[in-house]
mmCIF entry with sequence, helices, sheets and N, C-alpha, C, O atoms, coordinates in Angstrom:
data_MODEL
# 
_entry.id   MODEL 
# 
_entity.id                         1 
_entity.type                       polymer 
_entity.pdbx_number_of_molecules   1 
# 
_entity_poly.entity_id                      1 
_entity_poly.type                           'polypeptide(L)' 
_entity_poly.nstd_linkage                   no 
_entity_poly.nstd_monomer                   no 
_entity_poly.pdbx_seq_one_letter_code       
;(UNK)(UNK)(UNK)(UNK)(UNK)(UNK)(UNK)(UNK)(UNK)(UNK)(UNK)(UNK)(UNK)(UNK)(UNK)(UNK)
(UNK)(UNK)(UNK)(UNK)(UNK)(UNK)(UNK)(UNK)(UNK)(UNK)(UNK)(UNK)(UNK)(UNK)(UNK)(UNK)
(UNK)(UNK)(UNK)(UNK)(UNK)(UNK)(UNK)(UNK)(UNK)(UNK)(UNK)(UNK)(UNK)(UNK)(UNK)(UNK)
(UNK)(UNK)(UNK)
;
_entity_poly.pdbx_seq_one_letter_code_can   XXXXXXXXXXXXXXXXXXXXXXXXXXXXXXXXXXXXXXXXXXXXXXXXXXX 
_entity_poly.pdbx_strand_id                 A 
# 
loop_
_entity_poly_seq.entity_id 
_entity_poly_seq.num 
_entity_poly_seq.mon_id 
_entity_poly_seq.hetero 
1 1  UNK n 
1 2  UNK n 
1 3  UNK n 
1 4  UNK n 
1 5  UNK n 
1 6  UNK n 
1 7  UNK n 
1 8  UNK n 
1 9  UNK n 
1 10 UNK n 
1 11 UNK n 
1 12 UNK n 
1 13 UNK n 
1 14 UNK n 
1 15 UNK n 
1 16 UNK n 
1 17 UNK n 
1 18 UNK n 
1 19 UNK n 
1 20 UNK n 
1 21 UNK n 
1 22 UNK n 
1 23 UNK n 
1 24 UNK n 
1 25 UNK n 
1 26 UNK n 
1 27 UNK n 
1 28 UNK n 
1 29 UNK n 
1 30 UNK n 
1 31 UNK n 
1 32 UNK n 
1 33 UNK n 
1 34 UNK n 
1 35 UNK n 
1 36 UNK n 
1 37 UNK n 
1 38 UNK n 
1 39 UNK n 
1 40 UNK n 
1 41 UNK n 
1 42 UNK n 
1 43 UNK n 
1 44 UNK n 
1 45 UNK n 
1 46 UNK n 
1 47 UNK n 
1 48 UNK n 
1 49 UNK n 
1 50 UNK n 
1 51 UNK n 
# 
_struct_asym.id          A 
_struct_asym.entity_id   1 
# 
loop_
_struct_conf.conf_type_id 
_struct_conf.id 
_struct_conf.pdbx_PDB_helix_id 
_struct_conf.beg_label_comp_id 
_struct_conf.beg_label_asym_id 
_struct_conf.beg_label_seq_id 
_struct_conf.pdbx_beg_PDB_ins_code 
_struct_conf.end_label_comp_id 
_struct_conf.end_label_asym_id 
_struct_conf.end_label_seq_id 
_struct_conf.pdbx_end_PDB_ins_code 
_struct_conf.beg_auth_comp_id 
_struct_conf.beg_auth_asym_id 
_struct_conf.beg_auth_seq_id 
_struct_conf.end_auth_comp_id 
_struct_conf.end_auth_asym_id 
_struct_conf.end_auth_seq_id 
_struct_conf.pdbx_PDB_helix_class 
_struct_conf.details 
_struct_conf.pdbx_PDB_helix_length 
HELX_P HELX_P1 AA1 UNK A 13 ? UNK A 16 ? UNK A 13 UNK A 16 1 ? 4  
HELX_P HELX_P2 AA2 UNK A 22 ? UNK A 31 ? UNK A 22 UNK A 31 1 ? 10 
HELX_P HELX_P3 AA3 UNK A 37 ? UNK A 48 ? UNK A 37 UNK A 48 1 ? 12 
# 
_struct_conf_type.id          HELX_P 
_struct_conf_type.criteria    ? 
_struct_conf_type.reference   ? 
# 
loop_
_atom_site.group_PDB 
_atom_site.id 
_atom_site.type_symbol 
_atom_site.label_atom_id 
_atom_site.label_alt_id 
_atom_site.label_comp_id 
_atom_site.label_asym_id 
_atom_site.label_entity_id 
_atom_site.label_seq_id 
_atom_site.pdbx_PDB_ins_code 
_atom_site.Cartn_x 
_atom_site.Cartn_y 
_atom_site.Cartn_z 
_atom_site.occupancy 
_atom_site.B_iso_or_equiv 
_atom_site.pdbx_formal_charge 
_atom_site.auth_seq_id 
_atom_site.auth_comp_id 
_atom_site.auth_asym_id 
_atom_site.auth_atom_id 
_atom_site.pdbx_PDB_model_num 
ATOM 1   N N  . UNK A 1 1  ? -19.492 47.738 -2.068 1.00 0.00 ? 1  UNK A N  1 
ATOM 2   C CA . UNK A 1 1  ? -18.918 49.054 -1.973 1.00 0.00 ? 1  UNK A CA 1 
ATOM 3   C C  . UNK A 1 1  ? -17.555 48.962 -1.294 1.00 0.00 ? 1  UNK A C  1 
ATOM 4   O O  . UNK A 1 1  ? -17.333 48.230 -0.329 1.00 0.00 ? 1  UNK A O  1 
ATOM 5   N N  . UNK A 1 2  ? -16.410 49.987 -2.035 1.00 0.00 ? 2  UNK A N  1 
ATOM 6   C CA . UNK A 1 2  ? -15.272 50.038 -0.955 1.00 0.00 ? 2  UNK A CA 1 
ATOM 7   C C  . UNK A 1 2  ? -14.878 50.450 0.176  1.00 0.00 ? 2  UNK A C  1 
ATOM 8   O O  . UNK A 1 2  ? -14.686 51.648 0.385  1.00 0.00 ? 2  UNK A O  1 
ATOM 9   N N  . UNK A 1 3  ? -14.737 49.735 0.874  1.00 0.00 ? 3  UNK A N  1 
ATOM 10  C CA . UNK A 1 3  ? -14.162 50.815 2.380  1.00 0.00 ? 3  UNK A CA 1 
ATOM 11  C C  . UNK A 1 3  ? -13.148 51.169 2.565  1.00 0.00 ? 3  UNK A C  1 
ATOM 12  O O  . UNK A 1 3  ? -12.319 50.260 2.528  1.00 0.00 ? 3  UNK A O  1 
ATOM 13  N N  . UNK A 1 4  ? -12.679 52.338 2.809  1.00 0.00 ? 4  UNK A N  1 
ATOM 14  C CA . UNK A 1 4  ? -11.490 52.978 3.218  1.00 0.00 ? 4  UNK A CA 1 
ATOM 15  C C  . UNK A 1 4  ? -11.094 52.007 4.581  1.00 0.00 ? 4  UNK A C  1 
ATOM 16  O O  . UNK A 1 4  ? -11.820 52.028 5.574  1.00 0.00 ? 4  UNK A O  1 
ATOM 17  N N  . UNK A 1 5  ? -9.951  51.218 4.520  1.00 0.00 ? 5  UNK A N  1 
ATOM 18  C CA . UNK A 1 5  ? -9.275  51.630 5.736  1.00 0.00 ? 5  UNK A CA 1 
ATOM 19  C C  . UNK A 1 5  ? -7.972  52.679 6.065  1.00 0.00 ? 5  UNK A C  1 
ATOM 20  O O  . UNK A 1 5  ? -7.069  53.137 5.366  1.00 0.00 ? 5  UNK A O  1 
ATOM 21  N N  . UNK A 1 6  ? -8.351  52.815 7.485  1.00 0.00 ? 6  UNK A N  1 
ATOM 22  C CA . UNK A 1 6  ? -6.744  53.417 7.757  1.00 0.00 ? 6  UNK A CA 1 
ATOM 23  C C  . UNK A 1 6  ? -6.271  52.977 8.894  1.00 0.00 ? 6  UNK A C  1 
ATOM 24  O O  . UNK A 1 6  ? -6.888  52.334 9.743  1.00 0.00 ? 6  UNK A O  1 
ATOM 25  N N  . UNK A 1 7  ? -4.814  53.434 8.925  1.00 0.00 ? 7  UNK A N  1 
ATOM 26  C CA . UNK A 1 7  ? -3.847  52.944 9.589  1.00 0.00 ? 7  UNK A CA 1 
ATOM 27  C C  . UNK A 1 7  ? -3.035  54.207 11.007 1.00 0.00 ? 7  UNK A C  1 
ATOM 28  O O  . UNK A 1 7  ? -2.302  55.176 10.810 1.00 0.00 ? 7  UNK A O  1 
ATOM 29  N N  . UNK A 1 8  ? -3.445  53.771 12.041 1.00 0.00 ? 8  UNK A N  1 
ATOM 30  C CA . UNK A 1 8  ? -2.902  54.676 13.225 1.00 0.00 ? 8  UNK A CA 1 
ATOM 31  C C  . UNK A 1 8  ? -1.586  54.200 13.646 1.00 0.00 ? 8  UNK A C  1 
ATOM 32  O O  . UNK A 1 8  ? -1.324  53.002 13.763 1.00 0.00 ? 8  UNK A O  1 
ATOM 33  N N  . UNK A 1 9  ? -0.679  55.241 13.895 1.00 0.00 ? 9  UNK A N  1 
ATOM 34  C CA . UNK A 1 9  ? 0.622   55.018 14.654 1.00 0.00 ? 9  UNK A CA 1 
ATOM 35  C C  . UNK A 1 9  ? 0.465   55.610 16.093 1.00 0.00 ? 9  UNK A C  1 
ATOM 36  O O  . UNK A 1 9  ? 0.176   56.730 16.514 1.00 0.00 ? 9  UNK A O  1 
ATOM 37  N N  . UNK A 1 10 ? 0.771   54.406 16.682 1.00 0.00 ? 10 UNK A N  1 
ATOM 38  C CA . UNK A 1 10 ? 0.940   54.898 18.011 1.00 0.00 ? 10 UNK A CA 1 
ATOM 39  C C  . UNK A 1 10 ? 1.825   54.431 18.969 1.00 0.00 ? 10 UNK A C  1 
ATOM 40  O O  . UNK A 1 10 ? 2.052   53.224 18.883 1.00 0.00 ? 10 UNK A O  1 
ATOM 41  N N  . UNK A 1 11 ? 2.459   55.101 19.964 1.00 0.00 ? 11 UNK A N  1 
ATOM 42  C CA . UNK A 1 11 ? 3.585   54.456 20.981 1.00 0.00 ? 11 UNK A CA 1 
ATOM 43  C C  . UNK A 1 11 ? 3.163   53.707 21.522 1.00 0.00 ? 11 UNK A C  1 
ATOM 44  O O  . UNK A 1 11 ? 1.986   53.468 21.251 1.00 0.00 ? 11 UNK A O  1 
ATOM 45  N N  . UNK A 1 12 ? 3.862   52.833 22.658 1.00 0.00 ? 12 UNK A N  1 
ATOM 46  C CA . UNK A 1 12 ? 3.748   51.644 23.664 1.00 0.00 ? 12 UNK A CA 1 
ATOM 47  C C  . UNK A 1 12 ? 2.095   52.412 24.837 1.00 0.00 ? 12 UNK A C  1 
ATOM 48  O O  . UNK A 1 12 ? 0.933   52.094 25.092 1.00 0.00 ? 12 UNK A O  1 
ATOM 49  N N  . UNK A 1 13 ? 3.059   53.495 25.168 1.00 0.00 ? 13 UNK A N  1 
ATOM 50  C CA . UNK A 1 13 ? 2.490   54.689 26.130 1.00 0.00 ? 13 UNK A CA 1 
ATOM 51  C C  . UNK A 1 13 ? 0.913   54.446 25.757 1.00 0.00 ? 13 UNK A C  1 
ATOM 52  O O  . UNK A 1 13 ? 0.164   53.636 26.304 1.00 0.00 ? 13 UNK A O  1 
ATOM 53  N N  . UNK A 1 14 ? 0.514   55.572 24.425 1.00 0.00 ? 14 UNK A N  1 
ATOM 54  C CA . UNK A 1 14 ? -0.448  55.267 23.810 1.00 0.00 ? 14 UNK A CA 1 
ATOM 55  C C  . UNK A 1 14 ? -1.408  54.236 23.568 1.00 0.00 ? 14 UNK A C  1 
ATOM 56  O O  . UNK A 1 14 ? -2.639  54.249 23.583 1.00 0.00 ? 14 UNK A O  1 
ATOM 57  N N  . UNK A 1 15 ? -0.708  53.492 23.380 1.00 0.00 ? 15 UNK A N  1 
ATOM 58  C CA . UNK A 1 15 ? -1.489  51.727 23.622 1.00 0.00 ? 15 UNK A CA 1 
ATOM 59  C C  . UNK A 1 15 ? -2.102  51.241 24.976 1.00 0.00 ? 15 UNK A C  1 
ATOM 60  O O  . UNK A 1 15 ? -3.049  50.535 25.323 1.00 0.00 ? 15 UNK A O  1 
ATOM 61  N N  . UNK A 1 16 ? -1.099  51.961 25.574 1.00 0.00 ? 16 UNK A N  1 
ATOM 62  C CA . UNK A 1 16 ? -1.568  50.914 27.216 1.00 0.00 ? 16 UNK A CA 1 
ATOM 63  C C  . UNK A 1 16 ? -2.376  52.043 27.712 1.00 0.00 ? 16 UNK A C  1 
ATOM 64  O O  . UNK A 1 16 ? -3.106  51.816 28.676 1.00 0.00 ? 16 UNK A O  1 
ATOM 65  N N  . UNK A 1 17 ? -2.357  53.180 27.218 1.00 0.00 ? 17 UNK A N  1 
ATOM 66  C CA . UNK A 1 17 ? -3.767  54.234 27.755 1.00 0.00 ? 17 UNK A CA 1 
ATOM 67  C C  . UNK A 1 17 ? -5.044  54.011 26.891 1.00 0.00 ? 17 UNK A C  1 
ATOM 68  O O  . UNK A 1 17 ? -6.204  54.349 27.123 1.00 0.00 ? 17 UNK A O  1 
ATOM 69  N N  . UNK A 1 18 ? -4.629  53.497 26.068 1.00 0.00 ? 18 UNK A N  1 
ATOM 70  C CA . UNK A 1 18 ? -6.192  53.332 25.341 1.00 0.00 ? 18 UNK A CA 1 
ATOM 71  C C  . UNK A 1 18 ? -6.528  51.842 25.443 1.00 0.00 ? 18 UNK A C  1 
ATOM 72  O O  . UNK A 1 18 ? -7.720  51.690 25.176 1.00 0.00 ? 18 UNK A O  1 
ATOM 73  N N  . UNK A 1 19 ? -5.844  50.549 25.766 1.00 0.00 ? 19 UNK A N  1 
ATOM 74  C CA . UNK A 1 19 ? -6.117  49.859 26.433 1.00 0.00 ? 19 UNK A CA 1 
ATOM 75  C C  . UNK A 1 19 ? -7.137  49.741 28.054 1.00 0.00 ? 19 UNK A C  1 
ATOM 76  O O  . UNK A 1 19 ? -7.869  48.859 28.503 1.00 0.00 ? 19 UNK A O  1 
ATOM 77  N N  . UNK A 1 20 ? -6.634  51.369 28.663 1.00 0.00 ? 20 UNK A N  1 
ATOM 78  C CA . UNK A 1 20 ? -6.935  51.277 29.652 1.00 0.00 ? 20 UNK A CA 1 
ATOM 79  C C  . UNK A 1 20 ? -8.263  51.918 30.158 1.00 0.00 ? 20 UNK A C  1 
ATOM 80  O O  . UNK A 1 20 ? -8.789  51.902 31.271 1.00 0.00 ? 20 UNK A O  1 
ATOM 81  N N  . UNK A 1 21 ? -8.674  52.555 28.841 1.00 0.00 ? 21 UNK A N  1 
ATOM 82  C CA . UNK A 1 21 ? -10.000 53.671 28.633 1.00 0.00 ? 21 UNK A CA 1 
ATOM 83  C C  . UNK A 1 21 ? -10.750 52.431 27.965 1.00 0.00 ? 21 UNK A C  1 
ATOM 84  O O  . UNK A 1 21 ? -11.905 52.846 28.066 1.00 0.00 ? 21 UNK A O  1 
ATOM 85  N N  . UNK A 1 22 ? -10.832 51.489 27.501 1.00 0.00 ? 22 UNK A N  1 
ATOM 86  C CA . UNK A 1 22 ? -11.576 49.828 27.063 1.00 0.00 ? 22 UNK A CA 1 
ATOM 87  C C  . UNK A 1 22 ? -11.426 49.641 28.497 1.00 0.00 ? 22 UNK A C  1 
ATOM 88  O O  . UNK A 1 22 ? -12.438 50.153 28.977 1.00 0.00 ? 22 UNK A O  1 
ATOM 89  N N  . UNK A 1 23 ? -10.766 49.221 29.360 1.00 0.00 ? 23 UNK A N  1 
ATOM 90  C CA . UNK A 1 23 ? -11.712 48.610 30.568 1.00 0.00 ? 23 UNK A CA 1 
ATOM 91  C C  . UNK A 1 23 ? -12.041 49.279 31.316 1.00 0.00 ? 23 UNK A C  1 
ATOM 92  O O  . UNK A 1 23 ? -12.472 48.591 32.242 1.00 0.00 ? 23 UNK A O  1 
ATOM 93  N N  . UNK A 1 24 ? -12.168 50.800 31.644 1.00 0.00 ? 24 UNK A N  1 
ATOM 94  C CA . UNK A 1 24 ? -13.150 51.412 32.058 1.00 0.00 ? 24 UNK A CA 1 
ATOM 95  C C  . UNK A 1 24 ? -14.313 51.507 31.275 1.00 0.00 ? 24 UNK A C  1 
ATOM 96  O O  . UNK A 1 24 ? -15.424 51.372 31.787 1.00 0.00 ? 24 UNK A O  1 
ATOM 97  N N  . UNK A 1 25 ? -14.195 51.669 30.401 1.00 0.00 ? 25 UNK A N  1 
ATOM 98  C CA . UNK A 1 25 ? -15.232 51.699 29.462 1.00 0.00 ? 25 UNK A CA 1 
ATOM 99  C C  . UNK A 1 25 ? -16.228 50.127 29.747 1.00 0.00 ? 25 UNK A C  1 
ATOM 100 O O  . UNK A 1 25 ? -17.404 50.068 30.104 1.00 0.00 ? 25 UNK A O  1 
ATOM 101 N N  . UNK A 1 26 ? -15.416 49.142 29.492 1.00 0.00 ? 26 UNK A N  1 
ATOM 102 C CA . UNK A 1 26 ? -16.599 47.931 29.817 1.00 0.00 ? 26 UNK A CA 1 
ATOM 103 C C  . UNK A 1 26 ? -16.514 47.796 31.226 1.00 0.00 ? 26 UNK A C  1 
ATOM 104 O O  . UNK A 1 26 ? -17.358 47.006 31.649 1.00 0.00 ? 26 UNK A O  1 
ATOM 105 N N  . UNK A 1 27 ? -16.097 48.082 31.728 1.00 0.00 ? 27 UNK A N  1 
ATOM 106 C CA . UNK A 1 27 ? -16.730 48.250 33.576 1.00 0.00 ? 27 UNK A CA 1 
ATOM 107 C C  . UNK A 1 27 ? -18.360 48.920 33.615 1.00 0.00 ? 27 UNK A C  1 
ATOM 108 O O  . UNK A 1 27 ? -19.434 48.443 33.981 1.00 0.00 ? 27 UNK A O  1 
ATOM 109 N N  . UNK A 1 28 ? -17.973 50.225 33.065 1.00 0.00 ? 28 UNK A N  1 
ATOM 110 C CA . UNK A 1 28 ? -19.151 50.716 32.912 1.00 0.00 ? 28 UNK A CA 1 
ATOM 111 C C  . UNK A 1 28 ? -20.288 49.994 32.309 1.00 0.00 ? 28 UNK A C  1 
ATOM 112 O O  . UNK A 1 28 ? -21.359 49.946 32.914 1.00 0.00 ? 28 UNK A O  1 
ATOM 113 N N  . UNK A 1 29 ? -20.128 49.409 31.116 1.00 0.00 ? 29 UNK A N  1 
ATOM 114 C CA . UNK A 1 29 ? -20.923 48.516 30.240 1.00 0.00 ? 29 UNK A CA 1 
ATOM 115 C C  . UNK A 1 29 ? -22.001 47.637 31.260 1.00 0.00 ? 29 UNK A C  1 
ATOM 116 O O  . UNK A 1 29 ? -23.222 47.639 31.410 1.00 0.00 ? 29 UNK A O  1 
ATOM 117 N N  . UNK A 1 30 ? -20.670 46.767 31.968 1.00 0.00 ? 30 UNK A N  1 
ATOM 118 C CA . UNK A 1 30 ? -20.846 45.649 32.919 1.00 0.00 ? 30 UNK A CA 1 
ATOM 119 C C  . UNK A 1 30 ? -21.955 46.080 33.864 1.00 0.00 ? 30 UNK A C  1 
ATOM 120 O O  . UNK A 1 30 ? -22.942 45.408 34.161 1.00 0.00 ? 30 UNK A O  1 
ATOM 121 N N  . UNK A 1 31 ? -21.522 47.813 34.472 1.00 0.00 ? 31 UNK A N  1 
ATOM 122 C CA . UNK A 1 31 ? -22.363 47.904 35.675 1.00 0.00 ? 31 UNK A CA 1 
ATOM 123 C C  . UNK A 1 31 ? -23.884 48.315 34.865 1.00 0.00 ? 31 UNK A C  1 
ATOM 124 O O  . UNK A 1 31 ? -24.777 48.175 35.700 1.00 0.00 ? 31 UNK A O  1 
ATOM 125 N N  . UNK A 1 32 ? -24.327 48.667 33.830 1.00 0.00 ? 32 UNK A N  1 
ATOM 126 C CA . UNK A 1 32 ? -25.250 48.923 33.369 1.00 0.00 ? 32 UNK A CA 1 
ATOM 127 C C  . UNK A 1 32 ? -26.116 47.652 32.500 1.00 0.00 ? 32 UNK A C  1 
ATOM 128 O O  . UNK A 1 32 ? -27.030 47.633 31.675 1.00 0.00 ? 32 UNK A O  1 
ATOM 129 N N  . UNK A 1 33 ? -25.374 46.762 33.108 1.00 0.00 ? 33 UNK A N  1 
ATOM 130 C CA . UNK A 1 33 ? -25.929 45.080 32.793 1.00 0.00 ? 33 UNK A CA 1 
ATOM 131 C C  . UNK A 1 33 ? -26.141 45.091 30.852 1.00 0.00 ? 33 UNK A C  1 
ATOM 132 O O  . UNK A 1 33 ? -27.126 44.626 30.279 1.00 0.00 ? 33 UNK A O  1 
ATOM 133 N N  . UNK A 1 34 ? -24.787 45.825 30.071 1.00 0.00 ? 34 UNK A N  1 
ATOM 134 C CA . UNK A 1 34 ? -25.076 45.249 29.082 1.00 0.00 ? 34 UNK A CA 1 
ATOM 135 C C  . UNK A 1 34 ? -24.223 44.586 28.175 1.00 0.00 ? 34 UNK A C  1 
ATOM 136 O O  . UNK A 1 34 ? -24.016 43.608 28.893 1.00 0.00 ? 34 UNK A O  1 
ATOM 137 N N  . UNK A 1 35 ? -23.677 44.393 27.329 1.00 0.00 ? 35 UNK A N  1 
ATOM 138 C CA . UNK A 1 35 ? -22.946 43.422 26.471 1.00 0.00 ? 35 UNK A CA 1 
ATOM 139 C C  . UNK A 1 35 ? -21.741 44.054 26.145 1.00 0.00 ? 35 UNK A C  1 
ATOM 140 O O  . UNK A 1 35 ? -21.883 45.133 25.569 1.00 0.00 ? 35 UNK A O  1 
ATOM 141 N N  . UNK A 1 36 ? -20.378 43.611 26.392 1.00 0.00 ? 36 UNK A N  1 
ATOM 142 C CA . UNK A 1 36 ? -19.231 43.643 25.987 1.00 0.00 ? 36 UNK A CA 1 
ATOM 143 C C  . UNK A 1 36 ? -18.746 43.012 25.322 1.00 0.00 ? 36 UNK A C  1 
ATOM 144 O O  . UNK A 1 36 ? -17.543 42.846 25.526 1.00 0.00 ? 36 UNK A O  1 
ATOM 145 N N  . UNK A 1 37 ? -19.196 42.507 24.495 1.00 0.00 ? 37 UNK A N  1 
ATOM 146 C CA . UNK A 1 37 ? -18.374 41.533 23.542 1.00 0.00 ? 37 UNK A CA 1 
ATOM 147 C C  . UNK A 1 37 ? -17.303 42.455 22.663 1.00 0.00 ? 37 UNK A C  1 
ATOM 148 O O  . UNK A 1 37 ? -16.076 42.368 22.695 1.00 0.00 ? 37 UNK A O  1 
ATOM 149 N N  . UNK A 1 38 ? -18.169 43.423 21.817 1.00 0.00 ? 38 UNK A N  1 
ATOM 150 C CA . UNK A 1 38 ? -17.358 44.293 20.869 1.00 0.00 ? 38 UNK A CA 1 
ATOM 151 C C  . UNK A 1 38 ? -16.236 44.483 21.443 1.00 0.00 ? 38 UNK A C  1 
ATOM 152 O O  . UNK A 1 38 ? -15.335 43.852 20.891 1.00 0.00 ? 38 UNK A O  1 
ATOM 153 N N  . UNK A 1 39 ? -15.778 45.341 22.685 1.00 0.00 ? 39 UNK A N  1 
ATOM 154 C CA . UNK A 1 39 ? -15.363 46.113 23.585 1.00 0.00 ? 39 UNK A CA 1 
ATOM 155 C C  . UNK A 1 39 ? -13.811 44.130 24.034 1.00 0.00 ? 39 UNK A C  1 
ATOM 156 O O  . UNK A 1 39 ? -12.587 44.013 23.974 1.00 0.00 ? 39 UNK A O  1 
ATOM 157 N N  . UNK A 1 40 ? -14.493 43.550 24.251 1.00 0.00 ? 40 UNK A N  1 
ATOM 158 C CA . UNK A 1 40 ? -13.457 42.720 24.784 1.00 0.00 ? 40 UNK A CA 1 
ATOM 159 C C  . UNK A 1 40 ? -12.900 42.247 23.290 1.00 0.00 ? 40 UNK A C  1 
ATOM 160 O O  . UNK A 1 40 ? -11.719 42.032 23.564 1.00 0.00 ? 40 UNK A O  1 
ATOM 161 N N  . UNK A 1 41 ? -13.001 42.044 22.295 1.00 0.00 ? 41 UNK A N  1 
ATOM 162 C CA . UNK A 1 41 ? -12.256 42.191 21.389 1.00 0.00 ? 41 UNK A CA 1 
ATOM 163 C C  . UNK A 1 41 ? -11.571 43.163 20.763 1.00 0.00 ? 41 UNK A C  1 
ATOM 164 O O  . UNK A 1 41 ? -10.528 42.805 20.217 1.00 0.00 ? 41 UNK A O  1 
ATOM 165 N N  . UNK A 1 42 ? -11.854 44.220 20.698 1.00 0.00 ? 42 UNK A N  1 
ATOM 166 C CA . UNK A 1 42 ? -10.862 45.388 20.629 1.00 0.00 ? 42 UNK A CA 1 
ATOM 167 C C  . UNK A 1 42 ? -9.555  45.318 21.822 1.00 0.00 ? 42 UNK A C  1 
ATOM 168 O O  . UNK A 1 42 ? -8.346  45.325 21.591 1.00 0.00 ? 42 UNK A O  1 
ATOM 169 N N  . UNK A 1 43 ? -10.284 45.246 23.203 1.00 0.00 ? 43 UNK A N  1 
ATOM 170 C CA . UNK A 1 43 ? -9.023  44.880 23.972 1.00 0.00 ? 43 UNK A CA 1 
ATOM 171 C C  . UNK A 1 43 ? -8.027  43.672 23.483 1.00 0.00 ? 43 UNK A C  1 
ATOM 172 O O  . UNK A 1 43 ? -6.832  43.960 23.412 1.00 0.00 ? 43 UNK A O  1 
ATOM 173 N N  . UNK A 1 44 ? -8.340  42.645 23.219 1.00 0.00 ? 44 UNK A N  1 
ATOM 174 C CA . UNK A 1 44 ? -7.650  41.474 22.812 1.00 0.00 ? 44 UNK A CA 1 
ATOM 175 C C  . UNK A 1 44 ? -6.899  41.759 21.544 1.00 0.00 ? 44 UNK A C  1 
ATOM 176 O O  . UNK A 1 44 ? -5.775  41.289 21.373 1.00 0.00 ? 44 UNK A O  1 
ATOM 177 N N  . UNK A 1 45 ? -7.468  42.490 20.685 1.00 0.00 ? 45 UNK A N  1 
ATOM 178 C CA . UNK A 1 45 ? -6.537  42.728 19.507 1.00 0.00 ? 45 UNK A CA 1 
ATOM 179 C C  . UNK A 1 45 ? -5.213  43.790 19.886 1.00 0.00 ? 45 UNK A C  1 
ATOM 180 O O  . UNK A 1 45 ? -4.000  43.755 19.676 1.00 0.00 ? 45 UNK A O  1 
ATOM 181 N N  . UNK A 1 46 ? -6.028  44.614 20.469 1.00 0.00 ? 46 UNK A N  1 
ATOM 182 C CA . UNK A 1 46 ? -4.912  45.713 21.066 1.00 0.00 ? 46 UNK A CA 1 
ATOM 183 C C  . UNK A 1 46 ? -3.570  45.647 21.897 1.00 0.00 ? 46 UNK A C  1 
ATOM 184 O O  . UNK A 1 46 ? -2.530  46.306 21.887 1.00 0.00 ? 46 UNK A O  1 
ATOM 185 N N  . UNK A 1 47 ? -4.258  44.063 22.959 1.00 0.00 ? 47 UNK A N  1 
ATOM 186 C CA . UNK A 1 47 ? -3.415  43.887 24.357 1.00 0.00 ? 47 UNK A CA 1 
ATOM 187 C C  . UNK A 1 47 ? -2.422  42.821 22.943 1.00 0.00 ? 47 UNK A C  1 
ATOM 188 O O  . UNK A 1 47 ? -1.201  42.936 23.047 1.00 0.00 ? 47 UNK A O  1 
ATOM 189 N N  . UNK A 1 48 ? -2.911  41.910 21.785 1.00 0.00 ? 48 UNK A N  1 
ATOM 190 C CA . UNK A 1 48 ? -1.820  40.935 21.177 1.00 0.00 ? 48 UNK A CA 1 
ATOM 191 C C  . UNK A 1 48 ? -0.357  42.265 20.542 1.00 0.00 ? 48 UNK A C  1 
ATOM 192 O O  . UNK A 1 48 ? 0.869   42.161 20.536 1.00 0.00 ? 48 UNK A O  1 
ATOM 193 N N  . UNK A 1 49 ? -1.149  43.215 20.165 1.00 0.00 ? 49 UNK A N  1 
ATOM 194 C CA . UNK A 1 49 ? -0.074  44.165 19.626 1.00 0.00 ? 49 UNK A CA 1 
ATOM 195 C C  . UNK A 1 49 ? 0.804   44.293 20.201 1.00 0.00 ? 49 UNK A C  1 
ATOM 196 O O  . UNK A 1 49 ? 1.864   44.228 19.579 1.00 0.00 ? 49 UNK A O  1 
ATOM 197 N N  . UNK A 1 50 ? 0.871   44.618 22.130 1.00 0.00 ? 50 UNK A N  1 
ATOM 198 C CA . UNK A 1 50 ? 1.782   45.027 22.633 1.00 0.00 ? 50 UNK A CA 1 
ATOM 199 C C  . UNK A 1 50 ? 2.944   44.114 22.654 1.00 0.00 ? 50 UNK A C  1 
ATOM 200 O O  . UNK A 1 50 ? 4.082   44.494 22.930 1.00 0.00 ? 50 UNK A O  1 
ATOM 201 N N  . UNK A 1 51 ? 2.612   42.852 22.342 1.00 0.00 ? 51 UNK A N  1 
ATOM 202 C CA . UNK A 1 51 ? 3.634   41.597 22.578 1.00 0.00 ? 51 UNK A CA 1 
ATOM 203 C C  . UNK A 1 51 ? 4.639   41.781 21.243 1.00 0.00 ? 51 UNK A C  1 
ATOM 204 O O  . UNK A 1 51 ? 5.571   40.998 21.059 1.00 0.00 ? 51 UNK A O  1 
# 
């Protein structure tokens, strides 16, 4: 089956706030003793963009 992708535009600003809602977000994960994997790859793809 096909999947739609799509494509978001967003500023520097934008990036480094939603960068920054992923590690609160797996903080939380962390303190509830469960798995971040998903969550640390989204950061990693996100944090290579800013470069």
């Amino acid at each position: 089956m096909f999947k739609r992708k799509y494509h978001i535009q967003y500023s520097y600003e934008d990036l480094k706030r939603i960068i920054e809602g992923l590690i609160e977000f797996k903080n939380h994960l962390i303190s509830q003793g469960r798995y971040t994997d998903a969550v640390d790859e989204l950061i990693l793809k996100l944090y290579k963009q800013m470069k």
